[in-house]
Structure formats: structure tokens, C-alpha cells
C-alpha positions in Angstrom: 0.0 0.0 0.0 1.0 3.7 -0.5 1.6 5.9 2.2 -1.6 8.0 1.9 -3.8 4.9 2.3 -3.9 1.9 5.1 -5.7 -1.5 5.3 -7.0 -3.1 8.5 -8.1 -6.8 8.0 -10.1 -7.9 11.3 -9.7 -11.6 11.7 -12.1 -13.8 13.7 -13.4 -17.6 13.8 -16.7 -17.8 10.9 -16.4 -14.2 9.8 -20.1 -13.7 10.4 -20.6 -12.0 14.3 -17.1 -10.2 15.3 -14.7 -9.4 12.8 -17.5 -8.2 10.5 -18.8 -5.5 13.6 -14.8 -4.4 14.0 -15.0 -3.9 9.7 -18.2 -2.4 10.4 -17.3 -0.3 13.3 -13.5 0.8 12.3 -14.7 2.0 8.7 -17.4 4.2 9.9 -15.2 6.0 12.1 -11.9 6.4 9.8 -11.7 8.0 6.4 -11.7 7.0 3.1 -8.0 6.5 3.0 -8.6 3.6 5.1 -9.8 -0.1 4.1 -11.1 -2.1 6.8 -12.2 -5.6 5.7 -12.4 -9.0 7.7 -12.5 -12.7 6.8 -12.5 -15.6 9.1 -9.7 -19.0 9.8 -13.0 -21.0 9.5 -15.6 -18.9 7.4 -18.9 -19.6 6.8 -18.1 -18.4 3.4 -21.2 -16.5 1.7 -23.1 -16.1 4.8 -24.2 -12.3 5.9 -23.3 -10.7 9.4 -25.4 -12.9 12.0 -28.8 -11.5 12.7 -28.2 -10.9 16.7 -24.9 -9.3 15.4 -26.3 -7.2 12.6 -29.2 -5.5 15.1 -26.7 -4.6 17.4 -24.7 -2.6 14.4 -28.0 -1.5 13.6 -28.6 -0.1 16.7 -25.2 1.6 17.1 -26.5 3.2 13.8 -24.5 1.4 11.2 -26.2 -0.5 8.7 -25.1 -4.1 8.0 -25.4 -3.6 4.1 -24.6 -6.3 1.8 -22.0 -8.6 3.7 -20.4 -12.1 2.2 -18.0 -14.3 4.7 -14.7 -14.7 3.2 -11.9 -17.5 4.4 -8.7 -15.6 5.3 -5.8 -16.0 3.0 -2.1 -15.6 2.7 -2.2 -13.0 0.1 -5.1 -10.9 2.3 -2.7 -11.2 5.3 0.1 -9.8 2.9 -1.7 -7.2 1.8 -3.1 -5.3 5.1 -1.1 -3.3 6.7 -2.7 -3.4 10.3 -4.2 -7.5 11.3 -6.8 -6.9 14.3 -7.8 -10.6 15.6 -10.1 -11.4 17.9 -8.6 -13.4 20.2 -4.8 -14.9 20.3 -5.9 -17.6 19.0 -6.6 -16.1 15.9 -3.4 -14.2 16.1 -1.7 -17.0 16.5 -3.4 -18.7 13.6 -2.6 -15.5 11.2 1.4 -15.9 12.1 1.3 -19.5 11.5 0.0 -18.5 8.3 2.7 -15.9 7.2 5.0 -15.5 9.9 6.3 -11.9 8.4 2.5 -10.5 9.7 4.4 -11.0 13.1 4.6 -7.2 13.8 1.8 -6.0 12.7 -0.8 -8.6 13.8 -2.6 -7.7 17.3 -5.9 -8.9 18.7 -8.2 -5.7 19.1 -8.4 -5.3 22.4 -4.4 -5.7 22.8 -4.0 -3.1 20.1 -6.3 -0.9 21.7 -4.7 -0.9 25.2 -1.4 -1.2 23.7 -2.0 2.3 21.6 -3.1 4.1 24.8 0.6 3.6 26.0 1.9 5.2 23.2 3.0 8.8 24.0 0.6 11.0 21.1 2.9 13.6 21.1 5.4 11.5 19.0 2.2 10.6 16.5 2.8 13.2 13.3 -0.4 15.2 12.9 -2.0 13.7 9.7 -4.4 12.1 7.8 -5.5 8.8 9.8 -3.9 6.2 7.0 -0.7 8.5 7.5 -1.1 8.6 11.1 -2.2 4.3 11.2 1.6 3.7 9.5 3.1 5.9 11.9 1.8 4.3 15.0 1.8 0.4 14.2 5.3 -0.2 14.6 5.5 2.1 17.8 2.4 -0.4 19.4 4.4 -3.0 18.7 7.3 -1.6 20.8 5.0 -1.4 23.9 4.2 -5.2 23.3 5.7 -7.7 26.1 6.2 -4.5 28.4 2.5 -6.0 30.3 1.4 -9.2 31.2 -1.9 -9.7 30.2 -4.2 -13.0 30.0 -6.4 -14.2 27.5 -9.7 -12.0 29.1 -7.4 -9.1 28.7 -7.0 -9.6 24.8 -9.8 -12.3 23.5 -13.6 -11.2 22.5 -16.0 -13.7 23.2 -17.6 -15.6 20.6 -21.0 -15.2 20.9 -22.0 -17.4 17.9 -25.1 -19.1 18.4 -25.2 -17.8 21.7 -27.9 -15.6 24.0 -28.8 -12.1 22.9 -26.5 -11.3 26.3 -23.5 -12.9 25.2 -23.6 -11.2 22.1 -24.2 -7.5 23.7 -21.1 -8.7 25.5 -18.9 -9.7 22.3 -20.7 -6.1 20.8 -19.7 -4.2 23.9 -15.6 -5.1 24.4 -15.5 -4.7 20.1 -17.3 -1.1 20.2 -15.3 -0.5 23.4 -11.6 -1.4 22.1 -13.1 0.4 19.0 -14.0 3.7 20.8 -10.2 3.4 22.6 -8.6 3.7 18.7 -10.0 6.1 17.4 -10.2 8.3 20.2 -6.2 7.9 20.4 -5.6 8.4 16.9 -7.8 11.4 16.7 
């Protein structure tokens, strides 16, 4: 990618409940300049965003739109710039994959908590796909400085799951959501 755009790629398990609300969430909030898509280790390719899932987008105001599940690949790994998994599993998975996505692969909620460590002052004042390539390597400097466990850094899958379990998946993505682009703003 150039340096006047960014992708995001937000990984989860079926690609139908959390990785499409982070793609859902992250590109109403940054600008054109920035790609978010998602795809899943296990998709349920073709399906749309799962209906529990999709009302609780629609409720935060954004609409679900047209939405396919997509099985993550090497070359989509290679190609985003930023990897946001949803748990370390999934992390985990993506390096396995292609291990070079090492340093730019995070689960959302360590990226999040990770980026409020870094010191904004250093961040150049500039467009948010200028600003994204700026910061990625510095969150990955503050990695290993915390010990953190899995409730720390994993969303929970609420597939197939209660309506609560899902406002709870909804709630830590829109959450470690709010924390990025407050901090990059």
C-alpha cells in the first residue's frame, strides 16, 4: 500500500458476528483512506453478518449492508497493513500463516490498550492512513512491556449464543473500538 492509504483486516473464527462488527465499526469512524475488511480462519463463506450481530450494528447506527463471509488467506494477510484478531488464538493462527505478519498482527483489544501507552505527542499530525503507519510499529514496541491473560485480549464468541452474550462480544469490540480512534484522533 501507499503511504496515503492503510488497510485493516479484522480476523475472527466464521467471519459472520465479530470481525465483520470491528470492519463495520473501524470504517465508519476512519476516512476514506482507510480499508477495513475481515474474513474468518473457519468462514462460513457466503453467509451475511449474523442477525443478533447485525441488530446490534443497527442499533449503534450502522447499517449491516450487503456482507459475504470470506476465508482468510495468505495473500489478504500480505496485503493489510494493520491485522486486528479477535482473540490470540486467531493471532496465533494468522502468524502461523505468514509468519512476516508477526509485527503487525494484534488482537483488538491488545491493540487498543497497547495504543493508549503510546506517548501521542510523537504521532505526526496527519491524515488517519498516514497517522495508522506511523503508530503500528510504535504499538508494537510497547508489546511484552504487560502481562496480560487471555480476558485481557480475547472477545468472546457469541455465535449461536444468548442475545446477552452477544451485547457482550458487541460491547468489548465497540469499546476497544472507541479506545482507537479516540487515540488516533
Amino acid at each position: 500500500m501507499t503511504g496515503d492509504s492503510f488497510s485493516i483486516l479484522a480476523v475472527c473464527t466464521g467471519n459472520v458476528c465479530r470481525s465483520p462488527a470491528v470492519e463495520r465499526l473501524l470504517a465508519s469512524k476512519l476516512s476514506p483512506t482507510v480499508t477495513v475488511t475481515s474474513a474468518g480462519t473457519h468462514a462460513l463463506v457466503g453467509h451475511p453478518i449474523s442477525e443478533p450481530m447485525a441488530a446490534l450494528l443497527a442499533g449503534y447506527g450502522i447499517d449491516e449492508g450487503p456482507f459475504e463471509a470470506r476465508r482468510l488467506s495468505k495473500q489478504m494477510l500480505k496485503e493489510a497493513d494493520l491485522i486486528l484478531a479477535l482473540t490470540r488464538a486467531h493471532r496465533s493462527f494468522v502468524v502461523d500463516v505468514w509468519p512476516a505478519a508477526v509485527r503487525r498482527t494484534f488482537t483488538l483489544r491488545e491493540f487498543a490498550r497497547l495504543l493508549h501507552q503510546v506517548d501521542a505527542a510523537v504521532l505526526p499530525t496527519c491524515p488517519p492512513a498516514v497517522r495508522l503507519r506511523a503508530v503500528v510499529p510504535l504499538v508494537a514496541a510497547e508489546r511484552g512491556r504487560q502481562r496480560t491473560s487471555r480476558d485481557d485480549d480475547d472477545v468472546v464468541d457469541p455465535f449461536r449464543l444468548s442475545k446477552d452474550v452477544y451485547a457482550e462480544s458487541f460491547g468489548q469490540i465497540a469499546a476497544a473500538v472507541d479506545v482507537i480512534i479516540s487515540d488516533l484522533s
